[in-house]
C-alpha distance (Angstrom), angle and dihedral (degrees) to the residues before:
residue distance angle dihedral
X1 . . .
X2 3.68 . .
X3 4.26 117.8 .
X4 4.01 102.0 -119.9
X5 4.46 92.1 -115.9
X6 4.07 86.6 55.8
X7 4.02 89.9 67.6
X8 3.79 86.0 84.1
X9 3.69 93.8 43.6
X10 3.45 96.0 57.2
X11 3.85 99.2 42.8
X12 4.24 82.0 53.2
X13 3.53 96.8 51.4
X14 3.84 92.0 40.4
X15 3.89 84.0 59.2
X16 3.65 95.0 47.2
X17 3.80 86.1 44.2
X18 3.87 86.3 65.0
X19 4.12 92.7 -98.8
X20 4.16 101.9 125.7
X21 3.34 110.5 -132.2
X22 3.84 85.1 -131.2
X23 3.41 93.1 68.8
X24 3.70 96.3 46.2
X25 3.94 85.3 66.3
X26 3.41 102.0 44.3
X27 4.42 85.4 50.5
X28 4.15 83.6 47.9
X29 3.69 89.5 49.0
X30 3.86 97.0 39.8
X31 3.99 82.4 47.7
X32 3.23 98.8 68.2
X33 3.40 108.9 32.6
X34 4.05 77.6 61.9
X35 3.64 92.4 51.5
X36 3.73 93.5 51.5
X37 4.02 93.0 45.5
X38 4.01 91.8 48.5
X39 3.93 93.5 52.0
X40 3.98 98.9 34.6
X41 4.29 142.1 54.9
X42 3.92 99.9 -130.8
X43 3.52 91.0 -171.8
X44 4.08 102.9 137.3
X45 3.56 91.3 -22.6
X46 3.84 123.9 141.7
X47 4.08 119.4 -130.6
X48 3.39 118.9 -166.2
X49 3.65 114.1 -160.4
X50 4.20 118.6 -152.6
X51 3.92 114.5 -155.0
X52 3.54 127.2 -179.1
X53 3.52 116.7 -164.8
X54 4.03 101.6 -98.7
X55 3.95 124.9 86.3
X56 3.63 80.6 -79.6
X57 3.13 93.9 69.9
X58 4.06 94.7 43.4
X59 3.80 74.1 64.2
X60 2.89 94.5 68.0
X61 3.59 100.3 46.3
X62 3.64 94.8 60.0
X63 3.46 92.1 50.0
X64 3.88 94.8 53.8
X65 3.90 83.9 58.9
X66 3.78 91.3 53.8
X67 3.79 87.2 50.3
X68 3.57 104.1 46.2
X69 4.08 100.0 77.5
X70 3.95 83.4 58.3
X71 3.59 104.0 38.5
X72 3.93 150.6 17.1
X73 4.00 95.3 -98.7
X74 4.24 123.7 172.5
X75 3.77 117.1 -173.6
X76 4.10 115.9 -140.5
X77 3.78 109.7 -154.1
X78 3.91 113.5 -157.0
X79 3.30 100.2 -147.1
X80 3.72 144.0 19.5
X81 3.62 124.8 -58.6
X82 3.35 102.5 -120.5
X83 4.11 88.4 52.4
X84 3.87 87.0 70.6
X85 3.58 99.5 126.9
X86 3.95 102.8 -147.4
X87 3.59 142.9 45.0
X88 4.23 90.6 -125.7
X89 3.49 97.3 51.5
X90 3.97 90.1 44.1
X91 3.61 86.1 54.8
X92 3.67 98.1 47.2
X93 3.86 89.6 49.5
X94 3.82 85.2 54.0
X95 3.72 88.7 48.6
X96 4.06 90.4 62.6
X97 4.14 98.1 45.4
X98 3.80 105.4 123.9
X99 3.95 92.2 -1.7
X100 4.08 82.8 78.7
X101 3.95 150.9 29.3
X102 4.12 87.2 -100.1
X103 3.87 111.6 -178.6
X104 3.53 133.5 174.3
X105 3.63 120.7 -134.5
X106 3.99 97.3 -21.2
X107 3.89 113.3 -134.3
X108 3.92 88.3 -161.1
X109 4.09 100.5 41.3
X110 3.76 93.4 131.8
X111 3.90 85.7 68.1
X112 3.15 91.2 43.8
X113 3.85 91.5 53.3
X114 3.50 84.0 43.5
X115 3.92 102.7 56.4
X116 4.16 99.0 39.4
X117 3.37 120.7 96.6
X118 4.15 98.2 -150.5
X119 3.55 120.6 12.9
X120 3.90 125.9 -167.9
X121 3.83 122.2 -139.3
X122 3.64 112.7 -142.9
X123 3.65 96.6 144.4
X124 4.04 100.5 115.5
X125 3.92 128.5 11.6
X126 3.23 123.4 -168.2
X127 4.64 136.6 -35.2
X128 3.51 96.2 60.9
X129 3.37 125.5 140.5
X130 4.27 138.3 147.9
X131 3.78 123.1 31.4
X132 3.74 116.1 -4.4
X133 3.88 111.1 -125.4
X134 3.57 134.5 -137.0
X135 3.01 142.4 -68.4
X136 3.38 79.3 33.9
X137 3.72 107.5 48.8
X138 4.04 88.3 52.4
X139 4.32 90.6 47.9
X140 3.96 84.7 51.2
X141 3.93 94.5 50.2
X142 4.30 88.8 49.1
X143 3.49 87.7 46.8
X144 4.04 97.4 49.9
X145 3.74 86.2 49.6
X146 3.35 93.6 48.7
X147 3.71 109.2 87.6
X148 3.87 88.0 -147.3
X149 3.89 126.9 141.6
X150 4.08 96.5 -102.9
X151 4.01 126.6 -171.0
X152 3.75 115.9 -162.2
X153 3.79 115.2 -152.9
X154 4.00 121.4 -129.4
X155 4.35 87.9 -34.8
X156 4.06 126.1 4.6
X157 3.92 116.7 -97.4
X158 3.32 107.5 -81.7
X159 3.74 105.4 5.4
X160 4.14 103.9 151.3
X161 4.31 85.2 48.5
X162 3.20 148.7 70.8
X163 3.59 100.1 -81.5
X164 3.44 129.9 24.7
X165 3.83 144.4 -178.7
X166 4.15 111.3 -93.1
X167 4.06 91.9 -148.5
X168 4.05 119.4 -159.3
X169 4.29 77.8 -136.3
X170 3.98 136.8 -8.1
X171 3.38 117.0 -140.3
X172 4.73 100.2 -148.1
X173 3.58 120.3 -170.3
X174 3.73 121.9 -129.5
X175 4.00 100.2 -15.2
X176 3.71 139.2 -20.1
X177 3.25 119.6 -62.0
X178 4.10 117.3 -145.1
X179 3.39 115.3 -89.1
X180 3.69 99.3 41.1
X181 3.27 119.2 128.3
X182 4.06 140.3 152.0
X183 3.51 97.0 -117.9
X184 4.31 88.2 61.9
X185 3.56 100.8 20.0
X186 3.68 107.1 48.2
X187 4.22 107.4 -137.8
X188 3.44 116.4 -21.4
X189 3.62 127.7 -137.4
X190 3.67 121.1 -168.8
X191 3.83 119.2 -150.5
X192 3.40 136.6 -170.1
X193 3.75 113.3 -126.0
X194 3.90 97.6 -176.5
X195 4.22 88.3 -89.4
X196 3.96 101.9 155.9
X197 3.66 116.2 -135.7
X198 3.64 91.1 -125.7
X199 3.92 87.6 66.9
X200 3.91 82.5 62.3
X201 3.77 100.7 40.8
X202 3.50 113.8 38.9
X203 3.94 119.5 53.8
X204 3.92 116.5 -108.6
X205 3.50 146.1 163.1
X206 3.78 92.4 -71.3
X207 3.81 81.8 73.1
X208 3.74 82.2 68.8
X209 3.75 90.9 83.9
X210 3.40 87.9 77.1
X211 3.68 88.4 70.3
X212 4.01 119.3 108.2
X213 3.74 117.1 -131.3
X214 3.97 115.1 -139.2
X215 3.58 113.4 -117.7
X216 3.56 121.3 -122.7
X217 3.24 97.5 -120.4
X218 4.02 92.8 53.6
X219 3.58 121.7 141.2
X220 3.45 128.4 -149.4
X221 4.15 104.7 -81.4
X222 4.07 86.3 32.7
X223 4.02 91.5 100.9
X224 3.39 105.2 50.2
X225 3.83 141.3 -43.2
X226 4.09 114.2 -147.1
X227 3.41 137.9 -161.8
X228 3.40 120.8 -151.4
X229 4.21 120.7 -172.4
X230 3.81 116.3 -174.6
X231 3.65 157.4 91.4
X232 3.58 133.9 77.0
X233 3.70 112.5 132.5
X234 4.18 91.7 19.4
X235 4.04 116.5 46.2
X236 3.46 101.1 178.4
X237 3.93 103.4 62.4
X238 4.17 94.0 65.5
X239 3.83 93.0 51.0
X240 3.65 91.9 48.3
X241 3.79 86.7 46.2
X242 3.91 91.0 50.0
X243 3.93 94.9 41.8
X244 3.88 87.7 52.5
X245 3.57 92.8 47.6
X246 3.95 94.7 51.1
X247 3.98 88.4 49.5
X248 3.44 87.7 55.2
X249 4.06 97.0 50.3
X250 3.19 115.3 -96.6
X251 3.95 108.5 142.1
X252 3.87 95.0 -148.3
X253 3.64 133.7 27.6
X254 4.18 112.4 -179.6
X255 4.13 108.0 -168.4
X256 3.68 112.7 -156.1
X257 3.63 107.4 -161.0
X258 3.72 136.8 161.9
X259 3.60 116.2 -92.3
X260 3.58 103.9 -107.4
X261 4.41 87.0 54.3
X262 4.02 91.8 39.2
X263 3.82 91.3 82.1
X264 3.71 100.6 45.4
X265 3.79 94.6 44.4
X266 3.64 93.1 48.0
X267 3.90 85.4 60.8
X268 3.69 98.0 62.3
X269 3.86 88.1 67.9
X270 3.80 142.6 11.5
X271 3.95 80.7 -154.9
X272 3.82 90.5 66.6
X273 3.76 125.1 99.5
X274 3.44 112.4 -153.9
X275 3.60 129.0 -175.4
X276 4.06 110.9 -160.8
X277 4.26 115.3 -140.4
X278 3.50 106.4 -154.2
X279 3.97 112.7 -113.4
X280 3.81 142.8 41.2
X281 3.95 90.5 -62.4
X282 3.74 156.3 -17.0
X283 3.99 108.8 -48.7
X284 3.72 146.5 150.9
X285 4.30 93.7 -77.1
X286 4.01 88.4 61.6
X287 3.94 99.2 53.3
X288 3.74 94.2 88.0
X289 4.19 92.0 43.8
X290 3.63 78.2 56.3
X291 3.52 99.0 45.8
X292 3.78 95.1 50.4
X293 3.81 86.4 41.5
X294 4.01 85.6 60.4
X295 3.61 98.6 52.5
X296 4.14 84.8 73.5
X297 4.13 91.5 49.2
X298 3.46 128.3 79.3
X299 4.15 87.3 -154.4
X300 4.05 148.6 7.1
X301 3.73 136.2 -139.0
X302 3.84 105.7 -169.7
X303 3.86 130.8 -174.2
X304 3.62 107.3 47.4
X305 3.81 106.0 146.8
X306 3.41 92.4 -19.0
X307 3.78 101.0 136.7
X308 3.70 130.2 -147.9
X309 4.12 99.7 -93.9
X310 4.23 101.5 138.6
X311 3.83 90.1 -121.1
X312 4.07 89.0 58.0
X313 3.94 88.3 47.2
X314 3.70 95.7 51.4
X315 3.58 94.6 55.1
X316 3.53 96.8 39.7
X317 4.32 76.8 59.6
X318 3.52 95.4 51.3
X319 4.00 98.6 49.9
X320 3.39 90.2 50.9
X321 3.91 97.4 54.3
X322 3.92 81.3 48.5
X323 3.93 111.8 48.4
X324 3.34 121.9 96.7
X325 3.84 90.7 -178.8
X326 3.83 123.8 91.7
X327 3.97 110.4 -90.8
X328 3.78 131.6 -167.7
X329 4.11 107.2 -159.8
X330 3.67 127.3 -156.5
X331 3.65 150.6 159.8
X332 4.02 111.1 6.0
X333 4.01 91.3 0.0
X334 3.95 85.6 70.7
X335 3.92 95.0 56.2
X336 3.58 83.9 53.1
X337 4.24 97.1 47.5
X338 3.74 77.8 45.6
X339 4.07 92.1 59.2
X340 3.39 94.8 47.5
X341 3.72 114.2 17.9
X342 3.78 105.5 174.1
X343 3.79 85.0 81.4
X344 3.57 89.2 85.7
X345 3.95 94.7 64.8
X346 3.53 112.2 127.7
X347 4.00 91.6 -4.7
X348 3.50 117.1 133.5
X349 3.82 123.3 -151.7
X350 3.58 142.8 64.1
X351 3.73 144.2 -50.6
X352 3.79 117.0 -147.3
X353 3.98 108.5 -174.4
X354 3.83 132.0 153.1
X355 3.38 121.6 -130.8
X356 4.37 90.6 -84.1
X357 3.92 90.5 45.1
X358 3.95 90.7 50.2
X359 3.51 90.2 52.5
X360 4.07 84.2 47.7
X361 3.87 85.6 52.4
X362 3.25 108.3 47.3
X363 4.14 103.9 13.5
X364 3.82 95.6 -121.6
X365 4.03 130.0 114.3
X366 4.03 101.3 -125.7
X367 4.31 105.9 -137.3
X368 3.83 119.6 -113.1
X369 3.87 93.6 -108.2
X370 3.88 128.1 83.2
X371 2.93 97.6 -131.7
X372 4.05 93.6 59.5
X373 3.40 87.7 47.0
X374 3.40 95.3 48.2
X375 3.90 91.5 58.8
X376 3.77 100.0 34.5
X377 4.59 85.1 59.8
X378 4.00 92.1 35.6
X379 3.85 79.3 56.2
X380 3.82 108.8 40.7
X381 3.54 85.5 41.8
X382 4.15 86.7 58.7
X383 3.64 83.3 48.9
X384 3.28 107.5 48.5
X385 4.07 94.7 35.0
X386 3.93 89.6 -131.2
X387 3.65 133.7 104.7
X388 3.64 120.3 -111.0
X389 3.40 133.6 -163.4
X390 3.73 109.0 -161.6
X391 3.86 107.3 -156.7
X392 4.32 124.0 -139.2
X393 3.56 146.0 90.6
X394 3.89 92.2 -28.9
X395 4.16 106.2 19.3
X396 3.85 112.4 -125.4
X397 3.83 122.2 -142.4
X398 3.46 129.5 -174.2
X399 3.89 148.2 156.1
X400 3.30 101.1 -168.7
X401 4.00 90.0 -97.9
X402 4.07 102.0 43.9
X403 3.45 125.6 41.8
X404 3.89 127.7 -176.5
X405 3.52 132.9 165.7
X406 3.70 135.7 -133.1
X407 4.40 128.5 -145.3
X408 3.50 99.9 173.3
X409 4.08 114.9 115.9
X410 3.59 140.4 45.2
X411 3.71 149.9 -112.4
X412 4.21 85.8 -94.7
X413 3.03 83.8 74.0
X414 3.67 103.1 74.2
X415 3.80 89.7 88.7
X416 3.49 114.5 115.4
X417 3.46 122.2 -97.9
X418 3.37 100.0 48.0
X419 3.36 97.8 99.8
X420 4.09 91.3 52.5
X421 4.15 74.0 56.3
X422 3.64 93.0 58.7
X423 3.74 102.7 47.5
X424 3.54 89.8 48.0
X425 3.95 90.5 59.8
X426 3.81 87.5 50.8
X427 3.08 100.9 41.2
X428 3.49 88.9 53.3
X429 4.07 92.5 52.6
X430 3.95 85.6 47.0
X431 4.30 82.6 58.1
X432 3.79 89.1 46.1
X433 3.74 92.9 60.9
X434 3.96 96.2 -105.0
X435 3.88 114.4 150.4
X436 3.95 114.6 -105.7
X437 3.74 95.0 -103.7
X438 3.35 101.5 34.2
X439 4.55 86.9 54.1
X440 3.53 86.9 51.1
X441 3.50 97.7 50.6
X442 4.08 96.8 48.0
X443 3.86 84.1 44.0
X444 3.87 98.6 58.2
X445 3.82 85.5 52.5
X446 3.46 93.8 42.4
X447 3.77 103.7 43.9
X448 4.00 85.5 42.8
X449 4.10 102.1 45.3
X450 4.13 86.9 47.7
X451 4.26 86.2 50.2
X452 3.99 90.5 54.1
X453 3.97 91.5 36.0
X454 3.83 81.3 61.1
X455 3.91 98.0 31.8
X456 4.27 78.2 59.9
X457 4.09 88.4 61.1
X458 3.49 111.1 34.5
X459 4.30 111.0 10.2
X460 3.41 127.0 -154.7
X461 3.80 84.7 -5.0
X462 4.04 94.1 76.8
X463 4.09 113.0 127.1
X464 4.25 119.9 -171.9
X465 3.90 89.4 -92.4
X466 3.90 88.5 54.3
X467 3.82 81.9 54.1
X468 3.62 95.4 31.6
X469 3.87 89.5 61.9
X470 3.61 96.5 45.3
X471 4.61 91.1 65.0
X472 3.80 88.2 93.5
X473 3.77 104.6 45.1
X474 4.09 83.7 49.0
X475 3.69 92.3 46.9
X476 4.00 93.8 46.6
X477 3.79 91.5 45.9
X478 4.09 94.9 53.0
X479 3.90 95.1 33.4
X480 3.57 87.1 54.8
X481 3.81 95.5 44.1
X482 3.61 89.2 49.1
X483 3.99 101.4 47.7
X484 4.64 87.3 37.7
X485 3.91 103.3 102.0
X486 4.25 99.3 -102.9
X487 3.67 122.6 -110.0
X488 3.86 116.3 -60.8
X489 3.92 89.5 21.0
């Protein structure tokens, strides 16, 4: 069962999977003309096709041509022409002119309603939610009165809202989505629309949709505000952290570091803020410098070259039992979730553990297999009510309900540092306002696609800046892809 806002993922990574969009609508279409040939006699019966002005609709358009060699069939189109909102279903509206009764914005559609025998809703898809508008809300009450034969395409009118279309059938692409049930959507058929399972397993750029878009009218702050708790014995892993995280977009990234690391980590960058803890490293004195420091963030990563001293540990503890702020936790912070695990009650944020640090976490030795693996985070995750995103040859990322996995990067990028790299990126997301699962997921991809755009200049040679540097050229290529019209539109 597919979550309503992943329809567009899907159809995106389907595309980038080789799968033209184009041909995903013309299977849709083809689908349910099918559906409505298998269940009724179209001998000298009238179908009355209702298109909105989305790719839902252009569903419906192909499917009207499918229809018409069987039946008498005239497509209504709620709105005007030009308001069609994509190339596709513009051309598949074309494709229909003189093959089929096409009118625009019927004055007499309650007779029309009233004379068909079967008439196919392909008003509204998918991503609605609130108060359904008119003219739609008014077409959906005629219709429920109606008494007519109706066929929903992919979801029914208005499912999400207030009102919504009670369809004889709904034709759904690929799988069910959540929410459907018999008692609002009539039967259901499922149809396969040519939708590879890869586009539904494996993270791509359709994940990308996730992504917020800054305003412009942002002000500096509006993007993002991170956290970021580490070093002590290690300086490096918070500045790579930070750098990632200001590649990614946060606006402000405020390092709180023990003294003797403040200095060195403040050198990396003149962009770094860097708030200095008095001592050798993190312990209990700093937690309420940290706390206050919070209460101008929107997130935290936490456990960047930390260590493992006890006195680091405990704090790491106590912060955790005290932010209210999304956190991502890695490296040294995860051996100390792991001690004391009730910390993560009511926190929301990610996880990011290797293979050794999940057995830290959780106390059990994950199997060779993906599959194992696969079930073993899907579960702790469950457990634990977090997401995490277990790193390795093929990234694992779960919430306990969804899982998908990620393929991108490379055996370069074993070098440490890396993984300072990735929490940075999430945490940055996290700061950004992106839901746990949904900044883990973009991260893996991220983190990953920036490794092997590296790994393609320099090989085995790559270090975390290499990869570090790499976040914005990966984030331009698969914002772009995401906001370029797809193929055939």
């Amino acid at each position: 069962m597919i979550p309503l806002e992943e329809v567009g993922v899907l159809d995106r990574n389907a595309q980038y999977l080789g799968v033209p969009t184009s041909q995903l609508m013309e299977n849709a279409g083809k689908a349910v003309a099918d559906a409505v040939m298998k269940r009724y006699n179209l001998n000298r019966k009238k179908v009355l096709v209702l298109c909105g002005t989305g790719n839902n609709g252009g569903d419906g358009f192909v499917a009207a041509r499918y229809l018409r060699v069987h039946c008498e069939v005239t497509v209504a189109l709620l709105g005007e022409e030009s308001a069609i909102g994509s190339d596709l279903a513009r051309l598949n509206f074309s494709k229909i002119r003189g093959k089929v009764k096409a009118l625009v914005l019927p004055g007499n559609l309650g007779e029309l309603i009233g004379s068909s025998d079967i008439i196919i809703d392909a008003m509204l898809g998918v991503g609605l939610s609130g108060k359904m508008r008119e003219p739609f809300a008014s077409i959906v009450r005629r219709l429920n009165s109606s008494h007519k034969q109706v066929v929903s395409v992919d979801v029914p009118t208005g499912m999400g809202t207030d009102l919504a279309v009670r369809p004889t059938v709904t034709v759904t692409f690929h799988d069910l989505k959540e929410g459907m049930e018999n008692a609002r959507c009539g039967k259901v058929v499922v149809a396969d629309i040519g939708i590879p399972k890869e586009a539904q397993t494996y993270i791509g750029p359709g994940e990308f949709a996730y992504l917020p878009r800054p305003s412009v009218s942002s002000r500096k702050g509006d993007n993002g505000r991170l956290a970021v708790v580490g070093g002590g014995p290690y300086t490096g892993a918070p500045a790579f952290c930070a750098l990632a995280a200001y590649r990614t977009g946060a606006d402000l990234v405020r390092i709180l570091a023990p003294s003797s690391a403040a200095g060195i980590i403040s050198s990396y960058s003149p962009a770094f803020i860097v708030h200095p803890l008095a001592g050798q490293g993190l312990n209990a004195s700093h937690v309420e410098d940290v706390m206050a420091a919070l209460n101008d963030c929107d997130a935290l990563a936490i456990g960047p070259g930390l260590g493992s001293a006890p006195d680091a540990l405990g704090a790491v503890t106590d912060i955790l039992s005290r932010c209210q702020k999304p956190v991502v936790i890695d490296a040294d912070a995860i051996r100390a979730v792991g001690q004391n695990r009730k910390v993560l009650k009511g926190l929301r944020g990610v996880i990011t553990p290797h293979a050794g640090e999940f057995t830290l976490l959780t106390g059990e030795r994950l199997p060779d297999d993906v599959e194992g693996r696969s079930r073993a985070v899907k579960a702790w995750a469950k457990r634990l009510d977090t997401t995490i995103l277990l790193k390795g040859q093929i990234d694992i990322v779960s919430d306990g309900n969804m899982l998908k996995l990620n393929r991108t990067g490379n055996p370069g990028m074993t070098v440490g540092g890396t993984g300072d790299v990735l929490t940075g990126i999430v945490g940055a997301l996290l700061a950004r306002r992106v839901s746990p699962f949904n900044a883990a997921r973009i991260g893996a991809i991220t983190n990953g696609y920036s490794g092997d755009l590296a790994f393609a200049e320099s090989g085995y040679s790559i270090g975390p800046l290499d990869v570090a540097c790499k976040i914005t050229e990966t984030m331009k290529k698969f914002v772009e892809w995401w906001t370029q019209r797809p193929e055939g539109q």
